[in-house]
VOPAGU-2260 file (C-alpha; in pm, 1 decimal, decimal comma):
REM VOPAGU-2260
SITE   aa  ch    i         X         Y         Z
SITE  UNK   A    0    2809,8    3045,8    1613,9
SITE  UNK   A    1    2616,9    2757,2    1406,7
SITE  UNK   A    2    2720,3    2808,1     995,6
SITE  UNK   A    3    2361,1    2892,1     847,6
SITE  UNK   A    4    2337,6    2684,2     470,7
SITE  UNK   A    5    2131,6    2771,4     199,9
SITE  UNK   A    6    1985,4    2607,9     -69,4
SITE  UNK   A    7    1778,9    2613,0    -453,8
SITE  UNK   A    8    1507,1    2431,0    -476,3
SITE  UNK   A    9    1261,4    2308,0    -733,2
SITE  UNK   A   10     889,3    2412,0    -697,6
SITE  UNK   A   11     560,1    2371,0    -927,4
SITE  UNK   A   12     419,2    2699,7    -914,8
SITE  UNK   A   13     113,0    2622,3   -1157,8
SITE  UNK   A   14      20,7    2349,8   -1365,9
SITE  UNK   A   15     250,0    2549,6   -1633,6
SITE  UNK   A   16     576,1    2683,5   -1459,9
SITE  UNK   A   17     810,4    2532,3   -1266,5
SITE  UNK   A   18    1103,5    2744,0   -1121,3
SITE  UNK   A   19    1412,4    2754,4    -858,8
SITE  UNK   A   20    1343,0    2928,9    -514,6
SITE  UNK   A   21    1616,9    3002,9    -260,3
SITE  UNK   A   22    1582,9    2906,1      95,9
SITE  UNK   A   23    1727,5    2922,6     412,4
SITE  UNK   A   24    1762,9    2572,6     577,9
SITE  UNK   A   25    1708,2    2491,3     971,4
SITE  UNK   A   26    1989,9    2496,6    1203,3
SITE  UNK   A   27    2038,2    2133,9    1197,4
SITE  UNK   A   28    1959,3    1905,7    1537,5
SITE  UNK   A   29    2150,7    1678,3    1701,9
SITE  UNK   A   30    1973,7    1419,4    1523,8
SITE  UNK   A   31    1986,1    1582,1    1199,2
SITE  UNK   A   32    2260,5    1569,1     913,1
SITE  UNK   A   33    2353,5    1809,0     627,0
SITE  UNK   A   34    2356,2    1668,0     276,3
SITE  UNK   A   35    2503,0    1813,5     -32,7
SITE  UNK   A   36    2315,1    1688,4    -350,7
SITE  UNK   A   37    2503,4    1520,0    -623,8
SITE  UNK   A   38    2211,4    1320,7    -804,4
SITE  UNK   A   39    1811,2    1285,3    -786,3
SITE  UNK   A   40    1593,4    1078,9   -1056,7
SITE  UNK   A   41    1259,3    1226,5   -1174,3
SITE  UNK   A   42    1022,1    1007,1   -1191,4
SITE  UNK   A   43     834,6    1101,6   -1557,4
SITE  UNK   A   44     496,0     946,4   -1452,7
SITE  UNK   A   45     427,1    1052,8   -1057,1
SITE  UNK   A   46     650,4    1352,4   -1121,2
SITE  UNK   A   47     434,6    1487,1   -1439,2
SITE  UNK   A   48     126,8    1411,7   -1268,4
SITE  UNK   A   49     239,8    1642,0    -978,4
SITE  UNK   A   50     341,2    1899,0   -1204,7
SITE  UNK   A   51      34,1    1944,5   -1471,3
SITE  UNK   A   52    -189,8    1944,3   -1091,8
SITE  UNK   A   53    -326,8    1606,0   -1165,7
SITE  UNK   A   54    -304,4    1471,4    -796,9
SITE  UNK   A   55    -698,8    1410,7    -675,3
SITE  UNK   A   56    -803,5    1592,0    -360,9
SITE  UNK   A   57    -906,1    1320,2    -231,8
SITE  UNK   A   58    -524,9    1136,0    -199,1
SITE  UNK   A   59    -355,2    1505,8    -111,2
SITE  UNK   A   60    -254,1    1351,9     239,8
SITE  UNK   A   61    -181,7    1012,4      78,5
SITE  UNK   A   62      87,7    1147,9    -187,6
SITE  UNK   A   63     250,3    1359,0      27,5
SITE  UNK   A   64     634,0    1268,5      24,0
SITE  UNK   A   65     895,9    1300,6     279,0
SITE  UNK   A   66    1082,8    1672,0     359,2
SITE  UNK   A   67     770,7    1783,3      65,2
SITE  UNK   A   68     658,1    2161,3      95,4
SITE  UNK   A   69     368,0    2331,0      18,4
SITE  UNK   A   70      21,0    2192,3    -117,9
SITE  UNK   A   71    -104,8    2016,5    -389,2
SITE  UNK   A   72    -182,8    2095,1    -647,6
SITE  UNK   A   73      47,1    2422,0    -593,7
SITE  UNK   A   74     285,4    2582,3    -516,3
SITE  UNK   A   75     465,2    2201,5    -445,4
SITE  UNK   A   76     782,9    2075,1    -353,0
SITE  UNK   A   77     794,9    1713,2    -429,6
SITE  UNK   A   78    1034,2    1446,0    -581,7
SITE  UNK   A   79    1186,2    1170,1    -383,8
SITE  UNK   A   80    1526,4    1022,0    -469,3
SITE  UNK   A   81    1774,2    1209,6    -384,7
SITE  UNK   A   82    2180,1    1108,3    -316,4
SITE  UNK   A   83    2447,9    1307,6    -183,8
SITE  UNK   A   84    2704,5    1305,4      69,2
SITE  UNK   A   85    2733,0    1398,1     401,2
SITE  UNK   A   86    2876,4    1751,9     492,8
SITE  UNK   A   87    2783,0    1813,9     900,1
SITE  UNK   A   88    2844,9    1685,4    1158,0
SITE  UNK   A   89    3200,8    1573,6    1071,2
SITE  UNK   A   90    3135,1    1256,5    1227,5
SITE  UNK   A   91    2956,8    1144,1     942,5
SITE  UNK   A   92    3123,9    1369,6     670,5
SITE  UNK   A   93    3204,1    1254,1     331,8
SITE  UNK   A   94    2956,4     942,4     345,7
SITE  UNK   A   95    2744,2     886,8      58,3
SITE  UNK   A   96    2400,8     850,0     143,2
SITE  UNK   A   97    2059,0     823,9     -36,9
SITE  UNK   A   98    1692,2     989,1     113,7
SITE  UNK   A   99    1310,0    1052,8     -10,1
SITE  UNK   A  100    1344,1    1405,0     -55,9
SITE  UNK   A  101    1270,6    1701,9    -337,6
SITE  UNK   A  102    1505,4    1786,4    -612,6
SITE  UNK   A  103    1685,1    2040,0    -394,1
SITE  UNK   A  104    2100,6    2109,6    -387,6
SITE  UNK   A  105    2155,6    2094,2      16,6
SITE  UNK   A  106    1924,7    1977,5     257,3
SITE  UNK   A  107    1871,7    1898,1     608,6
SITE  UNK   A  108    1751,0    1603,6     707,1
SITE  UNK   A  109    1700,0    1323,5    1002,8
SITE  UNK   A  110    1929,0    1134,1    1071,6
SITE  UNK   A  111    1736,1     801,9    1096,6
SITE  UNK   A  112    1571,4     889,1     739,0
SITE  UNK   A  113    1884,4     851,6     513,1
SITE  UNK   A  114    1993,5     570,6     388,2
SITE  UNK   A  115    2381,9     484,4     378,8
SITE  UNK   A  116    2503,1     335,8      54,8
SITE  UNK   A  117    2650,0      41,3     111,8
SITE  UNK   A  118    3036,3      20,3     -98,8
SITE  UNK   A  119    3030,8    -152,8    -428,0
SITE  UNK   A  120    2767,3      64,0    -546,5
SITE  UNK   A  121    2840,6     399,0    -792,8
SITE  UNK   A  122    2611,6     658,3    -570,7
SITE  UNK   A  123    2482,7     772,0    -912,8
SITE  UNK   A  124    2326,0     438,8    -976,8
SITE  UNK   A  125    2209,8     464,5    -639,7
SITE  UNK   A  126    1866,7     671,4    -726,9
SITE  UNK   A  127    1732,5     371,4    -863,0
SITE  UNK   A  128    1649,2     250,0    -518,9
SITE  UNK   A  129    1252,8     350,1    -512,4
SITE  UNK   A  130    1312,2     211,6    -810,3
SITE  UNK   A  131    1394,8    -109,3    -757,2
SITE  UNK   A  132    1226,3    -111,5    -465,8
SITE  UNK   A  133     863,9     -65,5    -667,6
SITE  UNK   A  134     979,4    -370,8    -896,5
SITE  UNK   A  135    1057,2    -599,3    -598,9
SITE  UNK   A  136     700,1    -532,7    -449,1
SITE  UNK   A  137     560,3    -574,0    -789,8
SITE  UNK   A  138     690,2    -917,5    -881,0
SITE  UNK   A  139     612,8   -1070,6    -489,4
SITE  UNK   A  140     271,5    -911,3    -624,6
SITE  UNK   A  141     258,2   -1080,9    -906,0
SITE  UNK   A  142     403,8   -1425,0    -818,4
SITE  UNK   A  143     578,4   -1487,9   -1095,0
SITE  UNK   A  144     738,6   -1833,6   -1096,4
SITE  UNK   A  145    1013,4   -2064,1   -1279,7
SITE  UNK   A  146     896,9   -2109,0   -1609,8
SITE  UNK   A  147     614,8   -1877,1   -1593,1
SITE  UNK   A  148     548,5   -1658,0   -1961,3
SITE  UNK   A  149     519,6   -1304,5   -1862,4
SITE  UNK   A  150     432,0    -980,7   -2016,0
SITE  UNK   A  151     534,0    -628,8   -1947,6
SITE  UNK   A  152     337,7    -351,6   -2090,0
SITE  UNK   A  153     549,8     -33,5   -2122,7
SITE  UNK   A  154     954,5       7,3   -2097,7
SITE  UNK   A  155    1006,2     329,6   -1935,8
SITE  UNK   A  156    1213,8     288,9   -1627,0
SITE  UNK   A  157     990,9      82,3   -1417,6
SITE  UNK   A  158     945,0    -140,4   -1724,7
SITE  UNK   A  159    1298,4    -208,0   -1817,7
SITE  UNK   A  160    1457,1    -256,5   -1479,5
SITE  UNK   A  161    1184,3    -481,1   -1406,7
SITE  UNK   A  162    1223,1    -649,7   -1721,2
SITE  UNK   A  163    1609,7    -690,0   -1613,8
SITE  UNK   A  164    1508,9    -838,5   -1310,2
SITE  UNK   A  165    1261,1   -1073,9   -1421,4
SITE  UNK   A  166    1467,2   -1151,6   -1700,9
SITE  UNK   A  167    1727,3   -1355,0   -1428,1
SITE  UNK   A  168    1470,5   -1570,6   -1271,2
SITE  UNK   A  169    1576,5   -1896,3   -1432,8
SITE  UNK   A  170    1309,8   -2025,0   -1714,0
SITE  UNK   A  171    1093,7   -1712,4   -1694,0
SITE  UNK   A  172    1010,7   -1608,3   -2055,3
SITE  UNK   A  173     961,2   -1174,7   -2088,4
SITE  UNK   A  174     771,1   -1009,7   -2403,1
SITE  UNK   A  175     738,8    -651,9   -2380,2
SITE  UNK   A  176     490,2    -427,7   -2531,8
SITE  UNK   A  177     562,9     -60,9   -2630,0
SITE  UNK   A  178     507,3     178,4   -2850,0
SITE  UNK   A  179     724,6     459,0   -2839,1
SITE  UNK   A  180    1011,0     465,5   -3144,0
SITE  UNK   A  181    1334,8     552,4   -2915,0
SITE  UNK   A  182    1227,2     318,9   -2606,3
SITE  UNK   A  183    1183,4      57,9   -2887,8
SITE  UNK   A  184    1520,1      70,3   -3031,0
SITE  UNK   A  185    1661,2      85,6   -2714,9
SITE  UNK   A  186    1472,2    -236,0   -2616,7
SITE  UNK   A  187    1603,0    -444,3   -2941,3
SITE  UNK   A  188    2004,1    -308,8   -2865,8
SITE  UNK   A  189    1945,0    -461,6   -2504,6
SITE  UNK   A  190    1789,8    -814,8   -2661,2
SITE  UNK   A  191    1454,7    -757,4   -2496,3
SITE  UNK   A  192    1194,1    -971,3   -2702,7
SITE  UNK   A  193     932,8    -757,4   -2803,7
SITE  UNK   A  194     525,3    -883,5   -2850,0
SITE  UNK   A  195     416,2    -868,4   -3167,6
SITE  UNK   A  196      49,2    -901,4   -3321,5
SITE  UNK   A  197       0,0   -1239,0   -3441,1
SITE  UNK   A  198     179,1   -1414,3   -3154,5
SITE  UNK   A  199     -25,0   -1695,3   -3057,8
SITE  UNK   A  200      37,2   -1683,4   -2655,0
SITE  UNK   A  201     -96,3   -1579,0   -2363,3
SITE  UNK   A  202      26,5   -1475,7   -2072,5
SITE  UNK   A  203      92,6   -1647,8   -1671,4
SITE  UNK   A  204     128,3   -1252,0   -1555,1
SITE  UNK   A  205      95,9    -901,6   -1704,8
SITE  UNK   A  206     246,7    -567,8   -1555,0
SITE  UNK   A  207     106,8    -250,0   -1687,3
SITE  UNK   A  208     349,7      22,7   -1571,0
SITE  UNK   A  209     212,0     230,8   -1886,9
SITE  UNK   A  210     -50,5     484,1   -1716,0
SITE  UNK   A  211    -261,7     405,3   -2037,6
SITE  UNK   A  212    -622,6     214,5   -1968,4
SITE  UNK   A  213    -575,6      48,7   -2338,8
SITE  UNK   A  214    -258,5    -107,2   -2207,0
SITE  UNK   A  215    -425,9    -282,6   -1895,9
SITE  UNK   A  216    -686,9    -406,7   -2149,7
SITE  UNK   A  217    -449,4    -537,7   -2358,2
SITE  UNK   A  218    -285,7    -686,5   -2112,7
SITE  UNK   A  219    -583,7    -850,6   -1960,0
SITE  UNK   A  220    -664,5    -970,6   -2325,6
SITE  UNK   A  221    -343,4   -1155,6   -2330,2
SITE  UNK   A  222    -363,0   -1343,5   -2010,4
SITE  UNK   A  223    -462,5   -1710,1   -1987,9
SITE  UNK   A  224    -672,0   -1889,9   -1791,8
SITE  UNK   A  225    -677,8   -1730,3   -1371,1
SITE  UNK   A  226    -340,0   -1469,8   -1531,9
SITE  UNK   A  227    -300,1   -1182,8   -1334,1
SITE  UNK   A  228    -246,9    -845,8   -1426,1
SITE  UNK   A  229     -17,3    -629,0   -1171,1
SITE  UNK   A  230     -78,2    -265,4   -1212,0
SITE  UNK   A  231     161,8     -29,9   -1130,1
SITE  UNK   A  232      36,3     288,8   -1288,2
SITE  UNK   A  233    -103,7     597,5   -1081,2
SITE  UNK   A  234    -339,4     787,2   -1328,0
SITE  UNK   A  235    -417,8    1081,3   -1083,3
SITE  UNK   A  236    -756,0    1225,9   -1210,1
SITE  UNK   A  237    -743,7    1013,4   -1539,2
SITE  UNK   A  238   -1028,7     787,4   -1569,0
SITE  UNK   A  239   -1015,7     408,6   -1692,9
SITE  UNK   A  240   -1263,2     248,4   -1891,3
SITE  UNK   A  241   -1198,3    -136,5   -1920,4
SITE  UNK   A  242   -1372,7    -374,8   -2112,3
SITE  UNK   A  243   -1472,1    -687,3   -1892,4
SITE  UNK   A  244   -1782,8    -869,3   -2022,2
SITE  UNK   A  245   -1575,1   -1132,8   -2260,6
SITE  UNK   A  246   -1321,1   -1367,5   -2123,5
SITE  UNK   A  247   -1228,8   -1206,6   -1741,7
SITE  UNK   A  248   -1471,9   -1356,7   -1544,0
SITE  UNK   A  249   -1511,9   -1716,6   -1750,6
SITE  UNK   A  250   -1105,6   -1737,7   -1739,1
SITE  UNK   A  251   -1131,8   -1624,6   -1385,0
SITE  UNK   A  252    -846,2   -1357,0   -1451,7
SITE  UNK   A  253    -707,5   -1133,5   -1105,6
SITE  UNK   A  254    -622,8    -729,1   -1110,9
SITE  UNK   A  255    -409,5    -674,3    -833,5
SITE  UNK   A  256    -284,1    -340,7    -751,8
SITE  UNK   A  257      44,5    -304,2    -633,1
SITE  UNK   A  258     189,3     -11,2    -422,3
SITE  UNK   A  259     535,6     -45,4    -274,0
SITE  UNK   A  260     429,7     151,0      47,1
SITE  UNK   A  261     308,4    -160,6     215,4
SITE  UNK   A  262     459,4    -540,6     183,3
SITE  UNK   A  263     194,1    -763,6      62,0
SITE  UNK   A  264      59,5    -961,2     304,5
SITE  UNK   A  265     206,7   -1279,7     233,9
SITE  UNK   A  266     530,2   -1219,2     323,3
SITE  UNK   A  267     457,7    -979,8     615,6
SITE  UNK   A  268     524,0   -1293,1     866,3
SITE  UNK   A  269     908,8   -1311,7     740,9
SITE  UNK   A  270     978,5   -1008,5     572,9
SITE  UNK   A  271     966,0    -640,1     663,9
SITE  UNK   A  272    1133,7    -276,3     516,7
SITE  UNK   A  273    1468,4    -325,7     667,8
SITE  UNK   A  274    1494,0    -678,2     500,6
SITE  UNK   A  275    1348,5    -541,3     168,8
SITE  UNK   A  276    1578,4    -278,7     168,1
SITE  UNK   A  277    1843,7    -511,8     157,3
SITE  UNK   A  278    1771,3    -720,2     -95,1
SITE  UNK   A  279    1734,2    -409,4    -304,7
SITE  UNK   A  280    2115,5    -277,5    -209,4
SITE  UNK   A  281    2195,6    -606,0    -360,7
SITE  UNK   A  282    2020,5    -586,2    -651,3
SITE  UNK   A  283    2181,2    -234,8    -718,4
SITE  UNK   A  284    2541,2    -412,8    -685,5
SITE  UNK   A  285    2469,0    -498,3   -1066,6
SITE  UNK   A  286    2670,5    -254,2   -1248,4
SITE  UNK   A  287    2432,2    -294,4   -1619,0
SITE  UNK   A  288    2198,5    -116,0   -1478,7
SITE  UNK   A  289    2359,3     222,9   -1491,5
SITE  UNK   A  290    2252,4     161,6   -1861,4
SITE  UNK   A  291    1916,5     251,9   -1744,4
SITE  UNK   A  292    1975,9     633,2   -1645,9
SITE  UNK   A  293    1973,4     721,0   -1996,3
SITE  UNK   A  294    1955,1    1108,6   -1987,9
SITE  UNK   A  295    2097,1    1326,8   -1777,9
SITE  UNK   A  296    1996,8    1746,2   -1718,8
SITE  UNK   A  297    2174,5    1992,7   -1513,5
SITE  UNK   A  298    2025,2    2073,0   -1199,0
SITE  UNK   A  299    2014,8    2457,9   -1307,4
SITE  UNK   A  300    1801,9    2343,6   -1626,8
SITE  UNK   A  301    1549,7    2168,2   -1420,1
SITE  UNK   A  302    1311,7    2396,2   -1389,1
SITE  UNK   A  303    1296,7    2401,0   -1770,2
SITE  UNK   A  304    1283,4    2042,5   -1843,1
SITE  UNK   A  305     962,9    2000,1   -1626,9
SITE  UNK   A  306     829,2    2320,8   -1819,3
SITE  UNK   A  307     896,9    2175,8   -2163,4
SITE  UNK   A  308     770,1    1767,7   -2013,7
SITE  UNK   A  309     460,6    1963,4   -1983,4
SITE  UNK   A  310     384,4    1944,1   -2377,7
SITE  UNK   A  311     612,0    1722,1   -2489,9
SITE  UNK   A  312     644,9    1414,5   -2266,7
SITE  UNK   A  313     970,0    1256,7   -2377,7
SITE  UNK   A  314     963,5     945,9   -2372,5
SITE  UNK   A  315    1288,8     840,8   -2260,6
SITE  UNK   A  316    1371,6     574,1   -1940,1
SITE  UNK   A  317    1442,0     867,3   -1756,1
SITE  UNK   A  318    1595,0    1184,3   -1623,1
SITE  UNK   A  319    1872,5    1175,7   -1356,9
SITE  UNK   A  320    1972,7    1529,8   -1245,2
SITE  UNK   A  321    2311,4    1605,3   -1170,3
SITE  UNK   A  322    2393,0    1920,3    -924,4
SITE  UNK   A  323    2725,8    1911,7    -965,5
């Protein structure tokens, strides 16, 4: 007789609760693997969008996330970093492995959807990985080169870790913009150089990870002559008003969304996930960026952080949640 697992999981219910539902998982396939949850990251911008039912109709097929349940905008199921380790079949047991799946204590999943973490790496630094992942996409995007001045407009998560990677590419020079008090300080203890007003420079390339419509003007403002601006913010059902009759088409300046779901198309003759994947597991060897999960909450008290992010954003780096 099969052992039948069980497991709490986070759902929106409405755009103003959030709450833990027991389930009953499948009997797991031949192909499939158990995994006990240790860690999952919320992401604060796609995450709060979700939850406040901000999601347009028209993209409720395209933001569906693997192992999700339910419908947008509710009841959902929906996050998508998750690590734990493996507990069935014993062949695999004990092996620490990271998949796209809700914030959910035990799961079952496929086998050929997890991700094994390769050694060297602390699995609780290991939710970065759409993480990183987004920032790698986002600077091919962007084509940032030696020497190149850049800016980055907002230092949540995406922000800082991409600011940490950029910051490594020998002569590249990083100003970030941000207004938020805590993420400030937190910038100046870390020796990120922060734009001021009165700086008399513009930019090679500007990343607005912000969800804020002023922030992609400013950084459109600040870009010289054919700059690009990479943006990386979803704003749901937020409009986006931009300002575009003064120096954007004279200066010849470039918008260029970025999306890590698809590999831009320049590197799609040498490059494809597997290899990307890779170069992120190396990136995540770094152990300074386990400075970046900055807050942690319980997995029990989940359910009321997203109901108290609801009014009060908190603007932090991030949330990890820990499950055990």
């Amino acid at each position: 007789m099969k052992e039948t697992f069980f497991a709490n999981a986070l759902w929106h219910l409405s755009e103003s609760t959030s709450a833990m539902r027991e389930e009953t998982l499948p009997v797991p396939k031949a192909d499939e693997l158990v995994i006990q949850s240790y860690y999952s990251l919320i992401s604060l911008g796609t995450e709060w969008l979700v939850a406040t039912g901000r999601v347009p109709e028209t993209l409720n097929q395209v933001m569906q996330v693997p192992y999700m349940q339910g419908t947008f905008p509710f009841p959902v199921k929906y996050g998508y970093s998750l690590v734990g380790k493996i507990v069935a079949p014993d062949s695999h047991r004990d092996q620490w492995v990271h998949v796209m799946h809700p914030h959910q204590d035990q799961c079952v999943v496929k086998a050929e959807d997890v991700r094994f973490i390769p050694s060297g790496i602390h699995p609780r630094r290991a939710v970065l990985f759409p993480t990183v992942e987004t920032i790698v996409n986002a600077i091919w995007d962007g084509r940032v080169a030696i020497g190149d001045r850049v800016l980055i407009l907002g230092f949540g998560l995406l922000g800082s870790m991409l600011w940490r990677v950029l910051s490594r590419i020998p002569g590249v020079q990083v100003a970030v913009i941000e207004e938020n008090p805590w993420r400030r300080q937190w910038a100046r203890e870390h020796d990120v150089k922060l734009w001021s007003d009165g700086l008399d420079v513009t930019y090679d390339v500007a990343f607005n990870t912000t969800r804020h419509g002023q922030a992609m003007q400013k950084g459109l403002d600040l870009l010289g002559f054919e700059g690009r601006l990479v943006e990386l913010s979803w704003y749901g059902i937020e409009p986006v008003t931009l300002h575009l009759g003064q120096t954007f088409h004279s200066q010849r300046k470039q918008i260029v969304s970025s999306q890590v779901a698809h590999l831009p198309a320049d590197h799609l003759a040498r490059w494809d996930f597997e290899r990307r994947s890779s170069l992120v597991w190396d990136l995540l060897q770094d152990p300074t960026l386990d400075d970046y999960l900055t807050h942690e909450v319980p997995f029990a008290g989940l359910a009321d952080l997203f109901n108290s992010l609801r009014s009060d954003r908190k603007e932090f780096l991030t949330f990890m949640v820990r499950y055990r």
